[in-house]
C-alpha positions as CSV (number, residue, x, y, z in Angstrom):
1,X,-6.5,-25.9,3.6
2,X,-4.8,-25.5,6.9
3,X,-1.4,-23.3,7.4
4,X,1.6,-25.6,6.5
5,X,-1.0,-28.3,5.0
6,X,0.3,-27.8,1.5
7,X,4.1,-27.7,2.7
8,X,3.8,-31.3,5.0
9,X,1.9,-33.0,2.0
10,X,5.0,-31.5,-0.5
11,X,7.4,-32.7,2.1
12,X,5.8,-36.0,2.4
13,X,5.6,-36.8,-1.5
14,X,9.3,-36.0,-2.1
15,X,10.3,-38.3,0.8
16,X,7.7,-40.7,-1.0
17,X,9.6,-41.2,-4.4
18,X,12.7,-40.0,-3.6
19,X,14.3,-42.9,-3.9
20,X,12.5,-43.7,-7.6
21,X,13.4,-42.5,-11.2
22,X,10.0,-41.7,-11.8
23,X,9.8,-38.8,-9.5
24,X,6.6,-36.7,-10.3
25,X,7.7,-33.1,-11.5
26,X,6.4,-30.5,-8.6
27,X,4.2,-27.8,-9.7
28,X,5.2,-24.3,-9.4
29,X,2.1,-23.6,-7.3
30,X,3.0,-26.7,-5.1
31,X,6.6,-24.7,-4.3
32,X,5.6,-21.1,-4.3
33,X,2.9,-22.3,-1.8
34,X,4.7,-24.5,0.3
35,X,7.7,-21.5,0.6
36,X,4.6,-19.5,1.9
37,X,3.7,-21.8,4.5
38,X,6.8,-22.0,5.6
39,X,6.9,-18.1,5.8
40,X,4.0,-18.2,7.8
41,X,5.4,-21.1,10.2
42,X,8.6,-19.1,10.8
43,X,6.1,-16.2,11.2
44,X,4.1,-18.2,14.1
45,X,7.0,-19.7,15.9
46,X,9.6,-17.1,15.6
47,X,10.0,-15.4,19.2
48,X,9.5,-11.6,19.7
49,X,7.8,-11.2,16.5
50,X,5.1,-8.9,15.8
51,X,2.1,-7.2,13.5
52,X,4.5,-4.5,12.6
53,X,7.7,-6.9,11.8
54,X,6.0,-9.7,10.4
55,X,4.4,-7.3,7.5
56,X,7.5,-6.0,6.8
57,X,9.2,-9.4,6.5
58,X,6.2,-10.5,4.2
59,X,7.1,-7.6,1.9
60,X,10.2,-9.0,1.2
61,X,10.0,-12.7,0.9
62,X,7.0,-11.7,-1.3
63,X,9.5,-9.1,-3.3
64,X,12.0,-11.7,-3.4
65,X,9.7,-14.6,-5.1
66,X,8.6,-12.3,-7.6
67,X,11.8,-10.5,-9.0
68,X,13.7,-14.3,-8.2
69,X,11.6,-15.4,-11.3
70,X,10.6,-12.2,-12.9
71,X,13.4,-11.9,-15.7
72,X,11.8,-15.2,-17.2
73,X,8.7,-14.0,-18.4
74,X,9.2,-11.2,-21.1
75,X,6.0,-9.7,-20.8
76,X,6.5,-8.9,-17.1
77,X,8.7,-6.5,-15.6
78,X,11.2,-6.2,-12.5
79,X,10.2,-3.7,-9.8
80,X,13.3,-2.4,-9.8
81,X,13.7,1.9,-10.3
82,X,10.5,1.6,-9.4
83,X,10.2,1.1,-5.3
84,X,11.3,3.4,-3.1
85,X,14.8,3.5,-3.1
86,X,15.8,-0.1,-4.7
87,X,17.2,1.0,-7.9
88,X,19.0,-1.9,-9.1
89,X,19.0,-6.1,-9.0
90,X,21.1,-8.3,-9.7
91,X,20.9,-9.3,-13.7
92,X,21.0,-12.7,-15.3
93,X,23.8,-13.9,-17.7
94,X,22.6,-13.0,-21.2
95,X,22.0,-16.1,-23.5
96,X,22.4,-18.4,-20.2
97,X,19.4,-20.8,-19.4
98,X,18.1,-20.8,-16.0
99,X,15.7,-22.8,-13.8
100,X,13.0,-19.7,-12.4
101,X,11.8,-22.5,-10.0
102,X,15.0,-23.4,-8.8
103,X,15.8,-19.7,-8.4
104,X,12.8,-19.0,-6.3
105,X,13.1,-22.2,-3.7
106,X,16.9,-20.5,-3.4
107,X,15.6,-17.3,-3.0
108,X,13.0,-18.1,-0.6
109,X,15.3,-19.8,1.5
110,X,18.4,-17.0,1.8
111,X,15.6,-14.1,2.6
112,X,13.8,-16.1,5.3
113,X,16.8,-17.0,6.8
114,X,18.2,-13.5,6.8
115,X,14.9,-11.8,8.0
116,X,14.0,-14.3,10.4
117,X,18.2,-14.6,12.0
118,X,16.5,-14.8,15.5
119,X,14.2,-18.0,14.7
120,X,15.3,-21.2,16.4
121,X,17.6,-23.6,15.0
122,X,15.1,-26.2,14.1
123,X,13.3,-23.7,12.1
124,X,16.4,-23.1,10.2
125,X,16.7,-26.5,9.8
126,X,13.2,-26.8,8.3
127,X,14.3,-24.0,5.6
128,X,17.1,-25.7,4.6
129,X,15.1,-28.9,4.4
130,X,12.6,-27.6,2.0
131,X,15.2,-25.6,-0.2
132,X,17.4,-29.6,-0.1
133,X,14.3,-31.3,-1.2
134,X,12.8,-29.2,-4.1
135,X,16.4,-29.0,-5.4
136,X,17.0,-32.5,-5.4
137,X,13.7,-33.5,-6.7
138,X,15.1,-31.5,-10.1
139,X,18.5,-32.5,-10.1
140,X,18.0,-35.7,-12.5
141,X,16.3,-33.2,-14.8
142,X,18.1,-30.7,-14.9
143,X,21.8,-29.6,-16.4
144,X,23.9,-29.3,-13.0
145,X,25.4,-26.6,-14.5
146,X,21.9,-24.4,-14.7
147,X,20.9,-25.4,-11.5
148,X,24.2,-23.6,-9.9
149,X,23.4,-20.6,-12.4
150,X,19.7,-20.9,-11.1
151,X,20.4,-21.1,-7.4
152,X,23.5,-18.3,-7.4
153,X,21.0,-16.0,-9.3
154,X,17.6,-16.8,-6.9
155,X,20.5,-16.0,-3.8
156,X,22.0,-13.0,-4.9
157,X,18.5,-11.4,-6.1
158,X,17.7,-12.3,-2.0
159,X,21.3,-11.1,-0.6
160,X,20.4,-7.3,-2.8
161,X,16.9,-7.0,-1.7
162,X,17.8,-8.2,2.2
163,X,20.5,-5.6,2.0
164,X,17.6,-2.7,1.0
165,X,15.7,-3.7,4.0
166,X,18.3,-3.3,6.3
167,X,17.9,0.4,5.3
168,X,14.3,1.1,5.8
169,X,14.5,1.7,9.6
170,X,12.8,-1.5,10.4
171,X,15.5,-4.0,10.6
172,X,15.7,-6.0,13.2
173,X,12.7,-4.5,14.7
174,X,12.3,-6.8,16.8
175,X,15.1,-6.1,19.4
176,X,12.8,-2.5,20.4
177,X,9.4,-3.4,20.6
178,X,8.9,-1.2,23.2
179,X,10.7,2.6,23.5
180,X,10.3,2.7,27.9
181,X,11.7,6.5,27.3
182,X,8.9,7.5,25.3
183,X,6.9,10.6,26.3
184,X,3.3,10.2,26.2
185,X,1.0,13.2,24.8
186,X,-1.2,14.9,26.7
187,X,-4.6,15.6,25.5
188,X,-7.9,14.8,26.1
189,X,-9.2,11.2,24.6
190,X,-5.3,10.2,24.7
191,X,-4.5,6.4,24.2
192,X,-3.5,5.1,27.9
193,X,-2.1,1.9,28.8
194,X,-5.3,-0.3,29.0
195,X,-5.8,-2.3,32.6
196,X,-7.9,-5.2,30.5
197,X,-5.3,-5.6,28.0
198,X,-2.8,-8.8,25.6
199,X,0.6,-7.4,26.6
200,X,2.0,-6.8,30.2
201,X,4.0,-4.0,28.6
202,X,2.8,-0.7,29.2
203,X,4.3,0.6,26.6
204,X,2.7,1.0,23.0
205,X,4.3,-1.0,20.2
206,X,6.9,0.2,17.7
207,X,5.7,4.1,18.5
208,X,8.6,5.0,15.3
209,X,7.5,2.5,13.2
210,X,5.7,5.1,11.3
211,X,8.6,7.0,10.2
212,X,10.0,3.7,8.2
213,X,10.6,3.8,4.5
214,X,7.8,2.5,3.0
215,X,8.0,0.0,-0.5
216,X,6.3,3.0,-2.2
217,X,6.9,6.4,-2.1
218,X,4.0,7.9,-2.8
219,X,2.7,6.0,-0.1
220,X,4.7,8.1,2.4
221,X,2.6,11.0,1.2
222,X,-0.9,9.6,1.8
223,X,-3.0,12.1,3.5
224,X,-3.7,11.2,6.9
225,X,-7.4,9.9,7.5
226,X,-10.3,12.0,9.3
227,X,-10.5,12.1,12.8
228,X,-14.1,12.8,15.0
229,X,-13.2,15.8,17.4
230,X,-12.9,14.7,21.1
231,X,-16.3,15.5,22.6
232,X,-18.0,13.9,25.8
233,X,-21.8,15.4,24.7
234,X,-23.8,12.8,24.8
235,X,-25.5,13.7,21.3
236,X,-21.6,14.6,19.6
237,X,-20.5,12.1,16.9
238,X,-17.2,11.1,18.9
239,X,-19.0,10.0,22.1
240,X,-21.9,8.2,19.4
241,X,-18.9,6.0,18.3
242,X,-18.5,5.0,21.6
243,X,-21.8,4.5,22.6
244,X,-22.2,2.3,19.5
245,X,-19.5,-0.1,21.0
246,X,-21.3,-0.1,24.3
247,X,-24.6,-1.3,23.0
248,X,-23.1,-3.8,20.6
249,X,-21.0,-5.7,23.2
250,X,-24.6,-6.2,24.9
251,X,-26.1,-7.5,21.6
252,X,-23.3,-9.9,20.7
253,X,-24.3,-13.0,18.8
254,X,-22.8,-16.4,18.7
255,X,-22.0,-15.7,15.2
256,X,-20.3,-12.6,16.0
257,X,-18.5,-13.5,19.1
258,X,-16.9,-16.3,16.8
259,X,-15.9,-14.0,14.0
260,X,-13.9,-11.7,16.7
261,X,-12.0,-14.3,18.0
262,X,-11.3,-15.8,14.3
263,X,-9.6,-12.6,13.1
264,X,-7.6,-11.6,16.7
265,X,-4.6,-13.4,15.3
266,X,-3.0,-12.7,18.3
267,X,1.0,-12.8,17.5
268,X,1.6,-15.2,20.6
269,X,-0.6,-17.8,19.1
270,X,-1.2,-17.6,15.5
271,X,0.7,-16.0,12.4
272,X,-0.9,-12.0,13.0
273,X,-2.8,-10.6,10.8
274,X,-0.7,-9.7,8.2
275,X,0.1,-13.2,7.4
276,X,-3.8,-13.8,7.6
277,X,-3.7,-11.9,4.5
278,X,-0.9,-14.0,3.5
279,X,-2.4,-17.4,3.9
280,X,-5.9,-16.0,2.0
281,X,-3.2,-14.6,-0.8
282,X,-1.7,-18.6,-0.8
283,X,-5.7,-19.7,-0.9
284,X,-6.2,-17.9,-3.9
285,X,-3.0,-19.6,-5.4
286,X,-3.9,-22.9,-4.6
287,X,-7.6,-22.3,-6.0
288,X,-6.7,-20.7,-9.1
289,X,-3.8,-22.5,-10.2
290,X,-1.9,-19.8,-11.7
291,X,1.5,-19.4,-13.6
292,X,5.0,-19.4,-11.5
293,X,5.1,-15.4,-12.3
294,X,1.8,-15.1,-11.3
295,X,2.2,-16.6,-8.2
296,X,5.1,-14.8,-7.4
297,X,3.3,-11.5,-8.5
298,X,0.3,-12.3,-6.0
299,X,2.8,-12.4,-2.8
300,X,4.8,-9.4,-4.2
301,X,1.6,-7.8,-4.2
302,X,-0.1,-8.5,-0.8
303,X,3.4,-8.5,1.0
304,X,3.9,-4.9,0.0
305,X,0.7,-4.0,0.9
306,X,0.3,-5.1,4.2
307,X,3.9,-3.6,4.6
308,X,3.2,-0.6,3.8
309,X,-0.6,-0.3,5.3
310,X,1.2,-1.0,9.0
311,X,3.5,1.3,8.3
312,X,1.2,4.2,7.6
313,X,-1.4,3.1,10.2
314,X,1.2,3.3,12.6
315,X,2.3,6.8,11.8
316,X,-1.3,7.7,12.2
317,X,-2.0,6.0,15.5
318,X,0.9,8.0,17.3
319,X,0.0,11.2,14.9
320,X,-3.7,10.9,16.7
321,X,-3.3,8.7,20.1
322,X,-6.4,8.0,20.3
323,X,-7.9,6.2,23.1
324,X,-10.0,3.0,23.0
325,X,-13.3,1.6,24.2
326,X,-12.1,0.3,27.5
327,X,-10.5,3.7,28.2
328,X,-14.1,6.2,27.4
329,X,-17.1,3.8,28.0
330,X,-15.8,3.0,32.0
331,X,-15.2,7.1,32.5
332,X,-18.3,8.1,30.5
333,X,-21.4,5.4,30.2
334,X,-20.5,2.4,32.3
335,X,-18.0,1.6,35.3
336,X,-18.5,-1.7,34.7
337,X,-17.8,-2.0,31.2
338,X,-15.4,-4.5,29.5
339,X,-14.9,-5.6,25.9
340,X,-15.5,-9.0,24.5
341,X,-11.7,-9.0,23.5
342,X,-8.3,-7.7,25.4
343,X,-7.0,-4.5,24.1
344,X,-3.7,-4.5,22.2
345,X,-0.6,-2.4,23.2
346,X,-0.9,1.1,21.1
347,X,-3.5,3.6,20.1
348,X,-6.6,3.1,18.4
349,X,-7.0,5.5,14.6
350,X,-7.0,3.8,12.3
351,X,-7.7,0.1,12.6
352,X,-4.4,-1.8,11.7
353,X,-6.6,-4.6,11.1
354,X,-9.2,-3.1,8.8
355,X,-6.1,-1.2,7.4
356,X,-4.3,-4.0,6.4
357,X,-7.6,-5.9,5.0
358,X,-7.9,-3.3,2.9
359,X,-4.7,-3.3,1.1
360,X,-4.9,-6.9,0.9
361,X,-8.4,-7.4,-0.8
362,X,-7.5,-4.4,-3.2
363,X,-4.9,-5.6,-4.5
364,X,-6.1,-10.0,-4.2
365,X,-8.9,-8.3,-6.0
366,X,-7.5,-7.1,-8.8
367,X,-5.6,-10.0,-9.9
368,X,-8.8,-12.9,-9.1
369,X,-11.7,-10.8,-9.6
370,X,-14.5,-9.6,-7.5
371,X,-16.3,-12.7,-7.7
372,X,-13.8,-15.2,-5.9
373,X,-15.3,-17.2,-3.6
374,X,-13.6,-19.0,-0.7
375,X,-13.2,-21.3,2.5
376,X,-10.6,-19.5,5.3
377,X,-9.4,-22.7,7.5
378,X,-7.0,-21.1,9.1
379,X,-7.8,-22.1,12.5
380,X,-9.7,-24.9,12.2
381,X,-9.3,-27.2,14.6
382,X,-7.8,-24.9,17.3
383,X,-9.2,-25.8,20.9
384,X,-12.3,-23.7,21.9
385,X,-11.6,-20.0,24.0
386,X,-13.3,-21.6,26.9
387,X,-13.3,-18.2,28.5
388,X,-15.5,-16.5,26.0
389,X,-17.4,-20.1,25.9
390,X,-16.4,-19.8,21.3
391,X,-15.4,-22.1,18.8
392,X,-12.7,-21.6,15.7
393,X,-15.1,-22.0,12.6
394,X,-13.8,-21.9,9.1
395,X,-15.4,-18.6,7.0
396,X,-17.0,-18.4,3.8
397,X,-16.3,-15.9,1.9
398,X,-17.8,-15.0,-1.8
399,X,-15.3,-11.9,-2.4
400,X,-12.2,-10.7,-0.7
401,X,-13.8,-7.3,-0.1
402,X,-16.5,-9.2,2.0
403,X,-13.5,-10.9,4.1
404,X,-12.1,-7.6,4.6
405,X,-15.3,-6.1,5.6
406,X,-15.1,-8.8,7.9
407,X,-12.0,-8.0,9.4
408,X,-12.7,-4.6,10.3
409,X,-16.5,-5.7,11.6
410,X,-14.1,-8.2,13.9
411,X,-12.6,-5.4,15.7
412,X,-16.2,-3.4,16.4
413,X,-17.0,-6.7,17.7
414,X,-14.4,-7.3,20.1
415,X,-15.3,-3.8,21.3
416,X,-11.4,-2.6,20.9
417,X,-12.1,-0.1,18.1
418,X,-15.1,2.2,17.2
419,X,-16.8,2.0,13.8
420,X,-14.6,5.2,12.0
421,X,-11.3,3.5,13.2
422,X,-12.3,0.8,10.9
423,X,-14.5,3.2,8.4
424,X,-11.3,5.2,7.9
425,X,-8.7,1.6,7.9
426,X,-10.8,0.3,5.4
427,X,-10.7,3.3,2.8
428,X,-6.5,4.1,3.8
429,X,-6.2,0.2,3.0
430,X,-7.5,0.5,-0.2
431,X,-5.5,4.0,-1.6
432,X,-2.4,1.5,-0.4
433,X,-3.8,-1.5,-2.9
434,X,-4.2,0.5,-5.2
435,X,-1.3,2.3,-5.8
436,X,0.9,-1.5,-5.7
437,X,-1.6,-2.6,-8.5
438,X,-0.8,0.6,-10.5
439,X,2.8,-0.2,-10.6
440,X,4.2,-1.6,-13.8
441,X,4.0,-5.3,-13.5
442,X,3.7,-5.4,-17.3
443,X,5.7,-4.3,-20.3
């Protein structure tokens, strides 16, 4: 199913019957999925957003769903005391009843809206659409009185976390994309602007965006991944990884060609690649069919992830500054050279891609199994890249560890990163899964 698919078709059946007293009762994956649609709308269409600030918002939307309904199911418990620095959430009135799903829709509307201030007013207006229409679909069934209790509580849990984040060096990260005072460093096989590039900026993307609090501490003391020395030998292992991207980009395949532009997710045009993971996190939701905690739990889970991953692959890229294909294959093996795909604005070690990927199929994993098989759609039906003469096919998948494997082989293919940029993404991805599965969902 297509990005926003879910949400039209919810939007459509409560204009549909809105008018009868026989309303259908929507499903709690029908809203939790449609909320994350919406997320990834705002997250396409919002101006001046990027990799780096769109994982961070998906950390806390996905937060917010989860502890918005967490207090409702006894066997699981709230993050809180247990994230970096959020030690406290707003509580619900003891022996009061409360509608979780009604508290999520209200959540999910006050954290997008405060994340995303900068979106256009129409997108606003969509939020505020969605949050109208599930709430009025329940208000013949439910005590007025609960759904004000329900809604207050879904807001306030929003307003707390929304106030953390404005803490973690990030917020509104999208007004300094670019640092123009930066220094660069000065070493041999140093990241420089690249001529064949997807930004006019020559200026690398969120250089301190490294030095952000991340949703877990212990992720803030990750050891930083392995980097080949610097060699130009022909026969050394660095100039090998190069050399490797050299021949492949002469060996391309139809097949290949298409799965590089498929997983580019370019900010400009689609919802980046941190809300790939999103939209194959709402995939699983949709196929499984889970509970209302468990769908909240799955978005908690990847949105963390990916926010964290981007934060610590960034803190690697300008700890290493590593250069990229298009900087070492012209000066060393070919003039001519040129990669199938545009570099992007900042260094190469590690993959943010293959980083990202791996965070998101660790933890994806771990709450559908190893064995889930599906269809990404995500760009079906966008218009051919004429240029590189491709086609946006859907991609089957029978685990998400294969997709991620995927995403990582996506970037060797473009020729924009060697294969231990996405060796060393891949295995950093996973340490960050991991320790967001190991956190106490559970009592």
């Amino acid at each position: 199913m297509k990005p926003l698919s879910g949400l039209l078709l919810l939007l459509g059946l409560l204009l549909a019957v809105g008018c009868q007293s026989d309303r259908p009762p929507l499903s709690d994956v029908g809203v939790a999925t449609a909320w994350a649609d919406m997320t990834l709308w705002l997250t396409k269409t919002t101006p001046a957003n990027t990799p780096t600030y769109a994982s961070r918002c998906l950390g806390y939307i996905g937060l917010t769903m989860y502890e918005s309904v967490v207090p409702g199911y006894p066997d699981y418990r709230s993050l809180a005391g247990q994230l970096n620095g959020l030690k406290s959430l707003p509580q619900p009135e003891p022996g009061k009843t409360y509608h979780w799903l009604l508290a999520l829709n209200a959540g999910q509307a006050r954290i997008l809206k405060r994340l995303y201030n900068q979106t256009s007013d129409a997108n606003k207006q969509r939020v505020d659409s969605l949050e109208q229409l599930v709430a009025h679909q329940m208000a013949d069934t439910v005590d007025s009185e609960v759904v004000n209790r329900s809604v207050a509580y879904g807001r306030a849990v929003a307003e707390r976390i929304f106030d953390w984040s404005k803490t973690d060096g990030g917020h509104r990260g999208y007004l300094r994309n670019f640092d123009k005072t930066m220094t660069y460093p000065a070493h041999l096989g140093c990241w420089k602007p690249p001529l064949y590039a997807q930004s006019f900026s020559h200026y690398p993307l969120h250089p301190h965006w490294g030095q952000n609090r991340p949703f877990l501490a212990q992720d803030a003391q990750l050891a930083p991944p392995t980097l080949i020395p610097y060699s130009t030998d022909k026969g050394s292992p660095y100039f090998k990884q190069f050399l490797q991207v050299y021949h492949k980009q002469q060996t391309l395949t139809q097949t290949e060609k298409e799965i590089a532009i498929w997983w580019s997710d370019d900010p400009d045009e689609t919802f980046t690649p941190p809300g790939h993971s999103y939209y194959l996190a709402t995939l699983a939701v949709r196929q499984a069919k889970p509970s209302l905690i468990r769908c909240a739990e799955t978005y908690a889970r990847v949105g963390m992830a990916v926010a964290d991953a981007f934060i610590n692959c960034w803190k690697w890229k300008f700890q290493f500054f590593t250069e990229r294909p298009n900087t070492f294959v012209p000066q060393h093996i070919d003039q001519q050279w040129e990669s199938f795909w545009p570099d992007p604005p900042f260094p190469a070690f590690p993959s943010g891609h293959a980083i990202q990927a791996g965070a998101a199929a660790t933890v994806l994993t771990d709450l559908y199994g190893p064995a889930f098989a599906f269809t990404d759609s995500a760009h079906a039906g966008r218009k051919p890249d004429r240029l590189r003469h491709t086609d946006f096919k859907p991609r089957q998948f029978h685990s998400f560890r294969e997709a991620a494997q995927e995403i990582a082989d996506s970037r060797f293919y473009g020729g924009i990163h060697t294969p231990q940029d996405n060796q060393a993404g891949l295995a950093k991805g996973d340490a960050i899964g991991l320790a967001v599965n190991a956190l106490n969902w559970k009592k």
